[in-house]
N, C-alpha and C positions, 0 to 999 in steps of 0.2 A: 504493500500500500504506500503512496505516495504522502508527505507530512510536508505539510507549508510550513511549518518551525524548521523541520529540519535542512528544507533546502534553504532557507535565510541563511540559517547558523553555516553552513558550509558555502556560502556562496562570502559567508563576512569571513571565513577564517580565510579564504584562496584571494580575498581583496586587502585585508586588512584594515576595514571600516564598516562601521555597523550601516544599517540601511535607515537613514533619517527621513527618507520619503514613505512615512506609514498608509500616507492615502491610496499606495499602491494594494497595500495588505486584501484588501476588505476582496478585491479581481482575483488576487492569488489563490485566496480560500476558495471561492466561488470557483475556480477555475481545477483546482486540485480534488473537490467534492465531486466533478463531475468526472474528473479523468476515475476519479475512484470509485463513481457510482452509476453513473449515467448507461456504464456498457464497460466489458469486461477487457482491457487491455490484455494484449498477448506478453511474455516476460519481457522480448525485445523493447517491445510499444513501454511500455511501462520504464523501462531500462531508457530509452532515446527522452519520454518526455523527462524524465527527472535530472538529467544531464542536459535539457537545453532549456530547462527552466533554472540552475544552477548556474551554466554559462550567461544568460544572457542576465543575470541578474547580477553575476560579477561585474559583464560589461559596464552594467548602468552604475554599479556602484565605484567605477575607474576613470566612468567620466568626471565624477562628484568629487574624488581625490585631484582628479586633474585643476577642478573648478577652484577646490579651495588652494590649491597651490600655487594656479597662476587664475587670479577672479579676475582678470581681464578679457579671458574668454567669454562670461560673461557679457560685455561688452559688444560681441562680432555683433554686426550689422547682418541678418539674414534677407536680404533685398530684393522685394517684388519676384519672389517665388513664387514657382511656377506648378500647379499639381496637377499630374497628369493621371486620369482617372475615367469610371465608369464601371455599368455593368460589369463583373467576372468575367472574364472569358468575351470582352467585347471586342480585344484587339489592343487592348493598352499597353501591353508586352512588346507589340511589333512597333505601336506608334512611338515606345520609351526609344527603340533604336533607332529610330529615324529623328528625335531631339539629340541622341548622341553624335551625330553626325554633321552639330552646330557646336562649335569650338566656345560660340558665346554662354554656352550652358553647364552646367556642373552638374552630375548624376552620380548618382552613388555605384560604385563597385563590388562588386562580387565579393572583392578577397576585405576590404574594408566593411561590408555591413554583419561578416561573421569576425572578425579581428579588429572592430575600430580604433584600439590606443596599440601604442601613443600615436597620437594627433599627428598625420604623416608632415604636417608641418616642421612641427617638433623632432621629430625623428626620421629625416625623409631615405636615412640605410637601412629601415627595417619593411621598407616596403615590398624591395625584392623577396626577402625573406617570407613576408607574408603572402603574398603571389607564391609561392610555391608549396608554403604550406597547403593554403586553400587548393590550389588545384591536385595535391594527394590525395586532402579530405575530400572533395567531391568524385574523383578518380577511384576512391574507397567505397563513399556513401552510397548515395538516391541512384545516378544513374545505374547500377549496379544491379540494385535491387527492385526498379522497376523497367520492365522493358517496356522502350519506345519512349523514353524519359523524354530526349532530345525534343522529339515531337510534340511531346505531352508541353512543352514548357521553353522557351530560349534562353540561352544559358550560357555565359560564354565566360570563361576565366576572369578578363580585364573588361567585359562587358558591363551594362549597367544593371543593376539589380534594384528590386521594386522595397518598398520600406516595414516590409512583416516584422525581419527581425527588429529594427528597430522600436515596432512597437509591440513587440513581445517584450521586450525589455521593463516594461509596465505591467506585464498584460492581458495588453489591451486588445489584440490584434485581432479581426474578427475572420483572420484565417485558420486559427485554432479549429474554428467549426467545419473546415476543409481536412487538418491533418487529423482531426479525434472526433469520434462520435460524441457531443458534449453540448446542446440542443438546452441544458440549466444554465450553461456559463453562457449561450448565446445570447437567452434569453437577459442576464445581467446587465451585458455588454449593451443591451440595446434599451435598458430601462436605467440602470445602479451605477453606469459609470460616468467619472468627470472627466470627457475627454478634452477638455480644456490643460487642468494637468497630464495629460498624456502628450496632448501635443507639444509642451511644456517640454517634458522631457525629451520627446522627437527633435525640438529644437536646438538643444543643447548638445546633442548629439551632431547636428549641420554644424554648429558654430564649432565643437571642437575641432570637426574633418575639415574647415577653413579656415583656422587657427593659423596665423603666421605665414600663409600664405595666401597669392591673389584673389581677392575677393570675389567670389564667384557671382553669378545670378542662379540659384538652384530653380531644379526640375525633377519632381521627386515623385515616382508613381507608384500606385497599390492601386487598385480597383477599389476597394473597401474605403479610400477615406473620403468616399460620397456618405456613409454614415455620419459623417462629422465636422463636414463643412461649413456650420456654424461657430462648432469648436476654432476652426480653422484659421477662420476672419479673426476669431476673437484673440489667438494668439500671434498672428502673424497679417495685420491690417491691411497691408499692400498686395495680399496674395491671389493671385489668378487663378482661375480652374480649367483644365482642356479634358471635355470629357466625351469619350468616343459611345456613338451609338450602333446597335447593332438586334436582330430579331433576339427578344428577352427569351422568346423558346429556345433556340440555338444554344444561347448561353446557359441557358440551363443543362440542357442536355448534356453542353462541353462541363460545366461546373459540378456534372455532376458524375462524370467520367473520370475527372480529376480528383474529385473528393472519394471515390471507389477507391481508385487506384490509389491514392494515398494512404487512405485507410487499411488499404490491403496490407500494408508491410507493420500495422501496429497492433491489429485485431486476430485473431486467429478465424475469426470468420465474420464476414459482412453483409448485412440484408442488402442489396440494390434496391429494394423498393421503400425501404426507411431512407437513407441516402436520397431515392426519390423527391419523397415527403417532406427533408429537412429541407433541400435545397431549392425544392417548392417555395417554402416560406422564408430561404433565406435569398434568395431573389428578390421576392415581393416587398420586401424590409427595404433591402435595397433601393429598390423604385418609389416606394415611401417617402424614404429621405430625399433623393432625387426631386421629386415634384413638390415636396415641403420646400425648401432651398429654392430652387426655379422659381418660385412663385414669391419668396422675401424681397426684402428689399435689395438682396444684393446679388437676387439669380444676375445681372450685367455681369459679375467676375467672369462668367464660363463664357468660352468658347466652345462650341457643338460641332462635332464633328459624325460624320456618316462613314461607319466603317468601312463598305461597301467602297466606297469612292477613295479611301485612302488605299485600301488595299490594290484597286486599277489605278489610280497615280495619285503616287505619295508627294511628288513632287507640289502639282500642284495644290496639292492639300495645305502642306505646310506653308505656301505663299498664304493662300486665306487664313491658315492659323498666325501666323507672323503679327499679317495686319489687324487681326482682331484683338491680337496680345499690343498691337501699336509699335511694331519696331519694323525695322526695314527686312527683306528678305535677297540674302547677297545671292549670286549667280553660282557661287562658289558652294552653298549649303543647298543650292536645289540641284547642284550635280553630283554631291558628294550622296545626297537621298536618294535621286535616281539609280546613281551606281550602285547603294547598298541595295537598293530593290532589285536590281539585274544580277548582285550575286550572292540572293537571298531569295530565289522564288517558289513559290507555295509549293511547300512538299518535299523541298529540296532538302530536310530532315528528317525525312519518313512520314507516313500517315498517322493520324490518329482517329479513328471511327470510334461512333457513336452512336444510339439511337435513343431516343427519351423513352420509348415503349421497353424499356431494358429495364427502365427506373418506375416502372407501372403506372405511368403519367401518358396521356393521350393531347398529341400538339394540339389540335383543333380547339381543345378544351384550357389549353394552357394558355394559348394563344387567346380567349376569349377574357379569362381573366386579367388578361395583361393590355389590355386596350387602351384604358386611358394611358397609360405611358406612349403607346406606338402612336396614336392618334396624336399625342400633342407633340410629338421630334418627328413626326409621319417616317416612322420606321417600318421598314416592308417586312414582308416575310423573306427568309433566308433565300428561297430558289429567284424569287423577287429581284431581292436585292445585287445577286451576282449576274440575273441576266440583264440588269438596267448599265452593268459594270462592263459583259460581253460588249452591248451594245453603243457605246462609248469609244472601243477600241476602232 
């Protein structure tokens, strides 16, 4: 059985600082109740969460030594960030690498969101070092153990990587309900928590990775922090949203393909048709906050994007995303997108098939309760949407 005391205690002896941020507590409990109640982990599953609730909570507790050591960091400027977001599974993964391909933008790394100190500012010799540890541990891990990873998910060493760990580090993250059957701590996440502190600590975590060095414009994606886009403004005032749309049946279907498969390597056996049902309501959540947000005073932050049309040309995509963020788009960042799209094209990591009627969910049906969302981004149906994309070419 997993103990919220005890991974503190062993996450303060490996930092050497007690954990002063208590209002994390109340998510851990919550979150550890259900890995230990909600559905029976396999020894591995149990064995992986309690080691990455341990690490990441060291993380958080080295950026807080960092903080009191040098409170300047404190200080860093996080400037008219950039979040890049939507639906699961709506394309926010391919559109993060097509922002990576603007020099003017800062994204977070692979080997930095699992090893962020020291602050590569700070210590910019221990970078190589960690670049290679992380490509063992990945070389070791996930792809390993599920087949068609690549597929399943883009993923590239020095690539950029979306912000879970970081808010596992709290957590907060409401990907937990992807890697763990855990449907009580969802439910927390979406009623019991202050993501205002959470993003609190997300931010401390950017300031420390641009600590002493050029001050970036960050660009930071997770599909999930359309949850908290309120939070968001609140922490970080200047900030913009690019969020990709895409048929919410699709994405269910893919999110819940993913949440299988992920599931597969922690449980010793997995319902599809629960996985179904959760990712049912954890979609609809989603679209919740979505059209809550849109509809405030400050749906203007977003810029709305048609997955559909970025996927047939990214290039011109990101010209109208450019001008909706207000900044110029060089000749030099729509050929550098072009070219990642020409040697980066669909498939060219293997397949991933799906089918929602796997998950005991009928599209027609899904698709009916998903309407006022598609109705007001006028998102089509999948086969729709890629023949309006044929037709284009």
């Amino acid at each position: 059985m997993l103990d919220a005391a005890a991974i503190l205690e062993e996450a303060r002896a490996r930092a050497g600082i007690s954990d002063p941020e208590t209002a994390f507590r109340t998510s851990l409990d919550h979150l550890v109740r259900a890995l230990n109640g909600d559905n029976t982990l396999s020894t591995l599953g149990e064995s992986s969460a309690r080691k990455g609730l341990v690490d990441r909570t060291v993380d958080r507790l080295e950026g807080l030594k960092w903080l009191r050591d040098f409170p300047e960091i404190g200080n860093e400027v996080i400037a008219e960030p950039v979040f890049l977001t939507g639906l699961p599974r709506s394309g926010t993964t391919y559109f993060q690498y097509l922002f990576d391909r603007d020099p003017r933008f800062r994204l977070i790394r692979t080997w930095e969101s699992i090893a962020p100190s020291p602050p590569p500012g700070y210590d910019p010799a221990s970078v190589s070092l960690r670049k290679a540890e992380e490509e063992e541990r990945r070389r070791q891990a996930v792809p390993k153990k599920i087949e068609g990873f690549e597929a399943l998910h883009l993923l590239d060493l020095d690539g950029p990587d979306e912000c879970h760990v970081f808010l596992e580090q709290s957590y907060s993250a409401a990907g937990f309900q992807n890697l763990y059957d855990v449907p009580s701590y969802f439910d927390h996440l979406m009623s019991g928590v202050d993501f205002v502190a959470t993003y609190r600590a997300h931010k401390r975590q950017l300031q420390l990775l641009q600590w002493r060095m050029k001050e970036p414009r960050w660009a930071v994606k997770y599909p999930n922090h359309v949850l908290a886009m309120g939070a968001i403004v609140n922490v970080h005032p200047t900030a913009r949203f690019v969020m990709t749309h895409r048929d919410p049946v699709q994405t269910l279907a893919s999110i819940s393909k993913m949440t299988l498969t992920l599931r597969s390597i922690r449980y010793d056996k997995v319902d599809p048709h629960r996985v179904g049902r959760q990712m049912l309501d954890f979609v609809r959540r989603h679209i919740d906050r979505i059209m809550e947000f849109c509809a405030s005073d400050h749906g203007a932050r977003i810029v709305h994007v048609d997955y559909y049309r970025v996927v047939d040309d990214p290039s011109s995509v990101m010209t109208e995303v450019h001008a909706g963020l207000g900044i110029e788009s060089p000749p030099e960042v729509r050929e550098a997108v072009a070219d990642w799209r020409q040697r980066n094209p669909k498939g060219a990591r293997g397949s991933n098939p799906y089918a929602l009627e796997q998950f005991g969910l009928k599209p027609d049906e899904v698709a009916e309760q998903f309407q006022d969302y598609m109705r007001h981004f006028d998102i089509p149906r999948e086969q729709e949407g890629l023949s309006r994309a044929l037709g284009r070419e």
